[in-house]
Structures are given as structure tokens and as C-alpha cells.
C-alpha positions in Angstrom: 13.4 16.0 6.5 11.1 17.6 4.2 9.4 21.1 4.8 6.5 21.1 8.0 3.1 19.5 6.6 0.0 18.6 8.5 -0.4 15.2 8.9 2.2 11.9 9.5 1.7 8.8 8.1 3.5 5.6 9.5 3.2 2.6 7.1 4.1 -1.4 7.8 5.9 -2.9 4.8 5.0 -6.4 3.9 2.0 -7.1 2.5 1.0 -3.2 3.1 3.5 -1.3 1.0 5.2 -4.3 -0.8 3.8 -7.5 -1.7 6.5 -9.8 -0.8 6.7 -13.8 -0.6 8.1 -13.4 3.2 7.2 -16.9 4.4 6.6 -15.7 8.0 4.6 -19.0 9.2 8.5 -20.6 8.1 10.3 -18.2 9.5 8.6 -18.7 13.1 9.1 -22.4 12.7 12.7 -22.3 11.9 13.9 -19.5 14.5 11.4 -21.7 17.3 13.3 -24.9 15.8 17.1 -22.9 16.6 15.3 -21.7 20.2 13.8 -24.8 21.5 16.7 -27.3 20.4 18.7 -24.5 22.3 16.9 -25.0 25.1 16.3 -21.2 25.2 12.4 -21.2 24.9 10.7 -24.7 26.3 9.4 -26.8 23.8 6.0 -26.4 25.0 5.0 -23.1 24.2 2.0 -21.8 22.4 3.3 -21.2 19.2 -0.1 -20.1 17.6 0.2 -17.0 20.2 4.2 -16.4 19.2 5.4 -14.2 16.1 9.1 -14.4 15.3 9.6 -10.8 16.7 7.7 -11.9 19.9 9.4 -15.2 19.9 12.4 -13.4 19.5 11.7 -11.3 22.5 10.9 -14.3 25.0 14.0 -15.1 24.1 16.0 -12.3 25.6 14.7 -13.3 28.7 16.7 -16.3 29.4 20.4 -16.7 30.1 21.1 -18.9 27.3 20.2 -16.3 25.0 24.3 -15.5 24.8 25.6 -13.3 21.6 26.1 -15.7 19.4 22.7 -17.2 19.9 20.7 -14.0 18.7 23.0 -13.6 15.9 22.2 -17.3 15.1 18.4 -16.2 14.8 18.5 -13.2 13.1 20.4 -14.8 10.4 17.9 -17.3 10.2 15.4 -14.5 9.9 17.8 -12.3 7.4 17.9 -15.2 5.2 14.3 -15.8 5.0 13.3 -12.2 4.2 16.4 -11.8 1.6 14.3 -14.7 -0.3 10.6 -13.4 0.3 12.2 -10.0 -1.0 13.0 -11.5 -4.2 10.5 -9.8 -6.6 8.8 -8.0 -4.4 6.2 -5.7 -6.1 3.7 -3.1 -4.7 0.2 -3.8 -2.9 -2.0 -3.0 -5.5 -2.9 1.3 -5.8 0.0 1.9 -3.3 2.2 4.5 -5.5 -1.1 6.8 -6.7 -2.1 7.0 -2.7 1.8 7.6 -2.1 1.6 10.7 -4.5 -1.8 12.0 -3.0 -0.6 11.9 0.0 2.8 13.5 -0.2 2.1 17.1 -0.7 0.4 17.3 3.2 1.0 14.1 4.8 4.9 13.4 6.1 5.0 9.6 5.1 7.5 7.1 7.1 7.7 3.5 7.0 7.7 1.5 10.4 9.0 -2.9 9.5 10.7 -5.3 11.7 13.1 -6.2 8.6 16.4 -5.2 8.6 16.8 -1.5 6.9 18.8 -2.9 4.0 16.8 -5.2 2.9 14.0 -2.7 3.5 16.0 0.3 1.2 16.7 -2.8 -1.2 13.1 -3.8 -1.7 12.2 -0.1 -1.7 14.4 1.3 -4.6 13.6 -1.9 -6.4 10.1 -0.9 -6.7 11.0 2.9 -7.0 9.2 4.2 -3.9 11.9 5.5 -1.8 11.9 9.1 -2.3 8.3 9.8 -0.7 9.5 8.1 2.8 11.1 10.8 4.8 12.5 7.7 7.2 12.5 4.5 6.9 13.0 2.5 10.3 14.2 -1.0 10.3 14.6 -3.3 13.0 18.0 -2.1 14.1 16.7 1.3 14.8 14.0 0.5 17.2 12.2 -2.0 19.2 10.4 -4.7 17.3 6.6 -4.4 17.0 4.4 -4.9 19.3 7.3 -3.0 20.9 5.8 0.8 20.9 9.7 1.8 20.4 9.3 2.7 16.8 6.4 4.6 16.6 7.3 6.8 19.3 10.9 7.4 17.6 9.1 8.6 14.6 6.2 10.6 16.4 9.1 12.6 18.4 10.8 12.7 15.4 8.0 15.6 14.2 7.3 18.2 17.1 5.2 20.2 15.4 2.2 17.1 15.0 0.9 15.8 17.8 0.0 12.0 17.8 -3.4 12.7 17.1 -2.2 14.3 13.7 -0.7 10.6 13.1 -2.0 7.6 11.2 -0.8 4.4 11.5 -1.5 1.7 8.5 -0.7 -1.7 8.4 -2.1 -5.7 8.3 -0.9 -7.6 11.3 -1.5 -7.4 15.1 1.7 -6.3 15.9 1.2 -3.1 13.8 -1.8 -2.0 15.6 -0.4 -3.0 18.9 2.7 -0.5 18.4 0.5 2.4 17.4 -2.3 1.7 20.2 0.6 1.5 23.2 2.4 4.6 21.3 -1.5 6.8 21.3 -1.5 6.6 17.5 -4.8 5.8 15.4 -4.5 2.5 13.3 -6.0 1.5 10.3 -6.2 -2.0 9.2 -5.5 -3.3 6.0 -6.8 -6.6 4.5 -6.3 -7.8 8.3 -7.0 -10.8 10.3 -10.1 -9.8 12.1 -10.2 -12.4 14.5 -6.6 -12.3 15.2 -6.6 -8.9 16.1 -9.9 -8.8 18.3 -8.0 -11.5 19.9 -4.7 -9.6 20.8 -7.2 -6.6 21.9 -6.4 -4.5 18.8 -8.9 -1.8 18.4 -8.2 -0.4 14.9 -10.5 2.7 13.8 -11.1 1.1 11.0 -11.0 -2.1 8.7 -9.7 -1.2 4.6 -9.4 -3.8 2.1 -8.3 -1.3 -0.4 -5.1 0.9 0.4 -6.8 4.1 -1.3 -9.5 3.9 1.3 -7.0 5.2 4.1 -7.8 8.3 2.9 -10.9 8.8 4.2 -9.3 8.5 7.5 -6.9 11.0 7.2 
């Protein structure tokens, strides 16, 4: 870890850090497709109030969710973000707020990928080195799932959670960081989606260099 600085910053990935092609809206379809015809989830569900993650999660509540069923799904998932991660490039201003922020702010990134194909798409586009960690999937809960932000949070002893800022664009994002007591700031967000899921995010940026001012 790099030497003690003020602040923490925990970033999403896609579409915050990276502009990916992830087709999410196919990836909930497909792993819903392997669930229902399972007869893990039932066939009636909401699927408008369902992300893969939180699909994912429902999931894990039923018996027929056996081993080889949740490694059927996250290779369904694995598969589809190993081809959104083709030619993934950075959200426009990302690398100049990146090397603003690094000389005070510890910066971390928080996704629900898997870490390779997080460190992949990272050293691609030659942003590594100003994450101190980078937490995939496999290292903690899956947002909404607090899990993560709390890892990283007790990860730094000497900030306290107010001296964190969470950034990202979906629900989920500002769901983790609410439930963990971490401020969130949306980015190019769904408004309506996110009043609906009861995200309260201090504040709405269409432009990444405008976190700033929340720091």
C-alpha cells in the first residue's frame, strides 16, 4: 500500500473507469435463461427489478443452486464480459482526474467482474499503477452487497468512512456505499432508477472531473 494520504477513493469500473461494450441487458437475459430452465429461479419473476449480480444472489437461495450450477453461470457471465472487454478504452477525462487525485487521495477500484479480466482491461488501458487495490468479484460480496466497500474502508485505519468517496453509475454502486456509511457520487446515472432503489447519492456528475468538487 502506498504512504498514508488523506482521503480514499473507491471507483466502479464499467462505464465509470472504462468504457467497455459489457452487454449487461444480455448478460441478465442469458444467466435468467440458465436459472429459469433450471428451475432455480421461477419463471415469473420481475426481471426489470433483477441485475445479474442480484439474480445471481436469489439464486443461492434455492437448493438446486448445486456447484456445478453456479459455475454454469458465472461462465456464462465470464464469457460475456471477456467480449465487452474487448477494446475497452477510458471514460472520457478519467486518466488527468486519476493523476490529480493521486498525490492525496488513496484510489481503489470496487467491480463485480472477475479480477483478471479487471487487471486485463486495466493494464490494457495503462491505468493500473494509481489503484492501490483492485477488488474483483472473487474477493468480496457482489454489489449491492456492502461486503466490498467495507473490505476496502478497513483496509485504511487511519480514514474514517467519512474521509471516503464512492463513484460510480449504477444502483448497485450507490447501494454498497450507502449500506457501508460511504458518500456516493453518481456518474452519468439513471436518475429514475436509482430514486427507485432508494439511492440517495450526494450528488449527480455527468463529467468524471467534476468529482472533485466533492472531495
Amino acid at each position: 500500500m502506498a504512504g498514508a494520504k488523506a482521503k480514499g477513493i473507491i471507483f466502479d469500473m464499467d462505464n465509470t473507469i472504462l468504457r467497455s461494450h459489457i452487454d449487461f441487458k444480455r448478460m441478465k437475459h442469458e444467466v435468467f435463461s440458465y436459472l429459469a430452465g433450471h428451475r432455480i429461479v421461477s419463471e415469473r419473476i420481475d426481471l426489470d427489478a433483477f441485475t445479474s449480480s442480484t439474480l445471481i444472489e436469489l439464486a443461492c437461495t434455492s437448493p438446486r443452486f448445486t456447484v456445478q450450477a453456479e459455475q454454469d453461470v458465472w461462465a456464462i457471465v465470464t464469457e460475456l464480459e471477456r467480449e465487452g472487454m474487448d477494446d475497452a478504452g477510458l471514460e472520457p477525462g478519467v486518466e488527468r482526474v486519476l493523476e490529480q487525485l493521486r498525490p492525496t487521495c488513496h484510489l481503489t477500484i470496487l467491480t463485480n467482474n472477475a479480477k483478471e479480466a479487471a487487471l486485463q482491461a486495466l493494464r490494457t488501458t495503462g491505468i493500473e499503477p494509481y489503484f492501490d487495490h483492485i477488488i474483483g468479484r472473487e474477493q468480496a460480496g457482489l454489489k449491492p452487497s456492502p461486503a466490498g466497500v467495507q473490505w476496502i474502508v478497513r483496509s485504511y485505519p487511519h480514514l474514517s468512512r467519512e474521509d471516503w468517496l464512492s463513484v460510480g453509475d449504477a444502483w448497485i454502486d450507490g447501494k454498497a456505499a450507502m449500506d457501508a456509511g460511504v458518500r456516493f457520487i453518481a456518474y452519468q446515472a439513471n436518475r429514475s432508477e436509482l430514486e427507485r432503489r432508494g439511492v440517495v447519492p450526494e450528488g449527480y456528475i455527468e463529467a468524471i472531473a467534476d468529482m472533485i468538487h466533492y472531495i
